[in-house]
N, C-alpha and C positions, 0 to 999 in steps of 0.2 A: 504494500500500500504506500503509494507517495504521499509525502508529508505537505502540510500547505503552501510552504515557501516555494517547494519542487511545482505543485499546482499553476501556483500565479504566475512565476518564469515562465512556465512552456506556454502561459495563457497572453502573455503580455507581446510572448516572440512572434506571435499572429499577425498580419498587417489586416485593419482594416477595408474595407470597400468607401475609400473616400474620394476616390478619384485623385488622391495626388496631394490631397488639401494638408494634409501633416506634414508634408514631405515642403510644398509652399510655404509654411506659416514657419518651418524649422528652418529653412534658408532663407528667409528673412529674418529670423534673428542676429544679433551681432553675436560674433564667436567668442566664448569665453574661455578665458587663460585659467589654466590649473592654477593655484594658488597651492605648491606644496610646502612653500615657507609659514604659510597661517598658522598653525598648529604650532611646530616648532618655538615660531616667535612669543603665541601666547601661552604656553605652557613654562617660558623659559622667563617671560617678561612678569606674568604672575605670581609664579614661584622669587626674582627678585625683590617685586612691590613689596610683597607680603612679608621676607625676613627682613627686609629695610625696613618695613614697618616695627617690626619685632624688635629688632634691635634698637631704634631708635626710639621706642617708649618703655626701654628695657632702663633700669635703675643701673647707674656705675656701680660695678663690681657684683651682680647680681648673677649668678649661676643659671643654663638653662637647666642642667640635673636638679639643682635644687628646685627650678618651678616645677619638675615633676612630680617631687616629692612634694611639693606641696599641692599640687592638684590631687596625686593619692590618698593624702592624709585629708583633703577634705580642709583645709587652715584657709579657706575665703579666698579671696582674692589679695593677694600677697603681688608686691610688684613681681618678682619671678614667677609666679601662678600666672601672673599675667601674660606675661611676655612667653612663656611654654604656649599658652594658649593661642595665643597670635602665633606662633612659630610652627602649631601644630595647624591652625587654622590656612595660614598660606601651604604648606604639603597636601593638607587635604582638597586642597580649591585645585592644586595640578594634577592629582591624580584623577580629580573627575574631568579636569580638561583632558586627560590622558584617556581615559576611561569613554571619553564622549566623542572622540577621534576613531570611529571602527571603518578604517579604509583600509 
């Protein structure tokens, strides 16, 4: 038994009875450029922002081990809690750019 995905493929490879008119309306469009830098750039650009951000609202001399521990333990929002958080916060924002890139 073919699964739905195998379905729709074999159902989409069908040409139409349009007389030509898909075939018109797609070579009147302007051709578009692969963009394979996209991705790259915003995974790599995000991941930046976000430990720039982290560090820089990170307290002098504040450890990022120690915000973990303090996220573990549960001690509030501690500048180093913080800044773990923001530091954890920008990895998790690139792995769903990572994650949302399925080409």
């Amino acid at each position: 038994m073919k699964d739905l995905e195998t379905l729709l493929r074999e159902d989409a490879r069908e040409t139409l009875p349009d007389e030509g008119f898909s075939r018109r309306v797609l070579g009147a469009l302007p051709p578009r450029a692969p963009r394979r830098w996209l991705a790259p750039v915003l995974v790599l650009g995000s991941t930046a922002l976000g430990s720039a951000l982290a560090v820089a609202f990170a307290p002098q001399g504040v450890s990022v081990a120690q915000g973990f521990v303090d996220v573990a333990a549960m001690r509030g929002f501690t500048p180093a809690a913080v800044m773990a958080l923001a530091l954890g916060a920008a990895l998790t924002a690139a792995g769903i750019l990572l994650a949302a890139d399925a080409d």
